[in-house]
C-alpha positions as CSV (number, residue, x, y, z in Angstrom):
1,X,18.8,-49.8,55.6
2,X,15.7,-51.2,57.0
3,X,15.6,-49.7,60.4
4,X,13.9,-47.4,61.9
5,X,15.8,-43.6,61.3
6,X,17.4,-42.5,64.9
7,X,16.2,-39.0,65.1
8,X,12.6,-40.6,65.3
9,X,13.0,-41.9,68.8
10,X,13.0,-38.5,69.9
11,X,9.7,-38.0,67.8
12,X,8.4,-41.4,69.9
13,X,9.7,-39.9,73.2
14,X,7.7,-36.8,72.3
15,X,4.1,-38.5,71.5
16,X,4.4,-40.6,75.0
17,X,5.1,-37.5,77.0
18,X,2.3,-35.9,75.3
19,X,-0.1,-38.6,75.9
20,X,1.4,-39.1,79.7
21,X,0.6,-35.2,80.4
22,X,-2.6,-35.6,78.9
23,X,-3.3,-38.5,80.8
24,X,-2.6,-36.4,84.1
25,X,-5.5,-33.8,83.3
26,X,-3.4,-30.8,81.3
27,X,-2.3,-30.7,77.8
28,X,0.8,-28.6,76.1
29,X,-1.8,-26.1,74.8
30,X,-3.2,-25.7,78.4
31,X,0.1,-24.9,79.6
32,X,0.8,-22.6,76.9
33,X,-2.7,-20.9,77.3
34,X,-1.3,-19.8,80.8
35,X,2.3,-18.8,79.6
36,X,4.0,-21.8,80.1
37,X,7.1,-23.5,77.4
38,X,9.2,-26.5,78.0
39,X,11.8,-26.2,75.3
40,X,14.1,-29.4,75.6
41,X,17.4,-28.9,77.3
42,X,18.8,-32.1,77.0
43,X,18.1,-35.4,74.8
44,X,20.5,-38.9,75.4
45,X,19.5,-41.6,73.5
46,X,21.3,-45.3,73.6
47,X,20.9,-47.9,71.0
48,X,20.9,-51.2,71.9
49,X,19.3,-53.1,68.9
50,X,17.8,-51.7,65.9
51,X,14.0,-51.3,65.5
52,X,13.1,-52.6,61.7
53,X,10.7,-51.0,59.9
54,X,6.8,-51.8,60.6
55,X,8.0,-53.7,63.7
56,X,5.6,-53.0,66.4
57,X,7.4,-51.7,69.8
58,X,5.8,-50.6,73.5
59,X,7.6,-47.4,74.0
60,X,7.5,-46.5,78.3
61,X,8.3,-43.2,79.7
62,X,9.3,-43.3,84.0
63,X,10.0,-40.2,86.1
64,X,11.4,-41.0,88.9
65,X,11.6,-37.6,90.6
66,X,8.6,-34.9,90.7
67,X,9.9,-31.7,88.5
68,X,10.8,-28.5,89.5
69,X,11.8,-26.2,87.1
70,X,13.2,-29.5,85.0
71,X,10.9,-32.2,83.6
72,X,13.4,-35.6,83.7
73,X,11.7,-38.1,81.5
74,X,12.9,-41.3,81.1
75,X,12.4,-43.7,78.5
76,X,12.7,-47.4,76.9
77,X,11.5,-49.3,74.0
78,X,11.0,-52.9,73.8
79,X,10.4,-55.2,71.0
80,X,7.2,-57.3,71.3
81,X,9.9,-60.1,72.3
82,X,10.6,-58.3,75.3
83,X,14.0,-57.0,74.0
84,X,15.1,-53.6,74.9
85,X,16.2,-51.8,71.4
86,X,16.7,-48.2,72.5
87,X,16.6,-46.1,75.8
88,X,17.0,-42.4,76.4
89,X,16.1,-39.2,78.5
90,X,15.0,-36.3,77.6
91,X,15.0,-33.0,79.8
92,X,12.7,-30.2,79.7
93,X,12.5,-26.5,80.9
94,X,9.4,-24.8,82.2
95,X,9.8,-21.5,80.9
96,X,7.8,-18.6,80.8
97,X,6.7,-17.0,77.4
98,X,7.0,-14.2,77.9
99,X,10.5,-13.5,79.6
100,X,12.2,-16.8,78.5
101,X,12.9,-17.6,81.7
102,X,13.2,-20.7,83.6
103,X,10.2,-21.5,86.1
104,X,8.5,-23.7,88.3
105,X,5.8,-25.9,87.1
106,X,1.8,-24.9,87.5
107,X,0.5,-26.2,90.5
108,X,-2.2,-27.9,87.9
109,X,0.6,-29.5,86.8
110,X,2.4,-31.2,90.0
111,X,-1.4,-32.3,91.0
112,X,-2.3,-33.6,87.7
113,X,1.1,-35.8,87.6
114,X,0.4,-36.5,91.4
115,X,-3.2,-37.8,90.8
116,X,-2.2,-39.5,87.3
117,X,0.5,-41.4,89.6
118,X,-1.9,-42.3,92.4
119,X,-4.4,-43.3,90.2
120,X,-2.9,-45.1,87.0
């Protein structure tokens, strides 16, 4: 079709978050290390306009609220015309390995985002 397949938005949404944690001092692995998931609860995406294939795109990630036991990440891509082709949100569970069951972020966490915010 010459566009960019939908389910790798989510795949887009995922690298940013990644890179966005990162950025604020802890990684996934860190976070599993101390016993910590975050399984996806929830994934929204709306299309706006199509992405084509090798068309570059700035892909942003917001949170506009600091997590509790949900991560609520929000997202947009833009064509390098400025246009927005896609927007979404994705939200995440902190959950601990080893009971499956919903908890509060790490403090490392909170003050890496905190920092990252302050900072970036």
């Amino acid at each position: 079709m010459g566009y960019v397949y939908h389910g790798r938005y989510l795949e887009y949404f995922e690298t940013v978050r990644t890179e966005f944690i990162r950025k604020a001092g802890v990684t996934y692995k860190s976070l599993e290390d101390i016993g910590i998931m975050m399984p996806v609860m929830e994934a929204k995406l709306t299309f706006i306009k199509p992405v084509l294939y090798d068309e570059l795109v700035k892909v942003e990630m917001f949170i506009y609220e600091m997590p509790s036991v949900r991560l609520n990440t929000h997202y947009e891509i833009v064509g390098t015309d400025g246009t927005p082709r896609v927007k979404g949100e994705v939200t995440l569970c902190f959950m601990k390995q080893d009971t499956r069951r919903p908890c509060r972020p790490p403090a490392i966490f909170i003050q890496g985002i905190q920092s990252y915010i302050q900072n970036g």
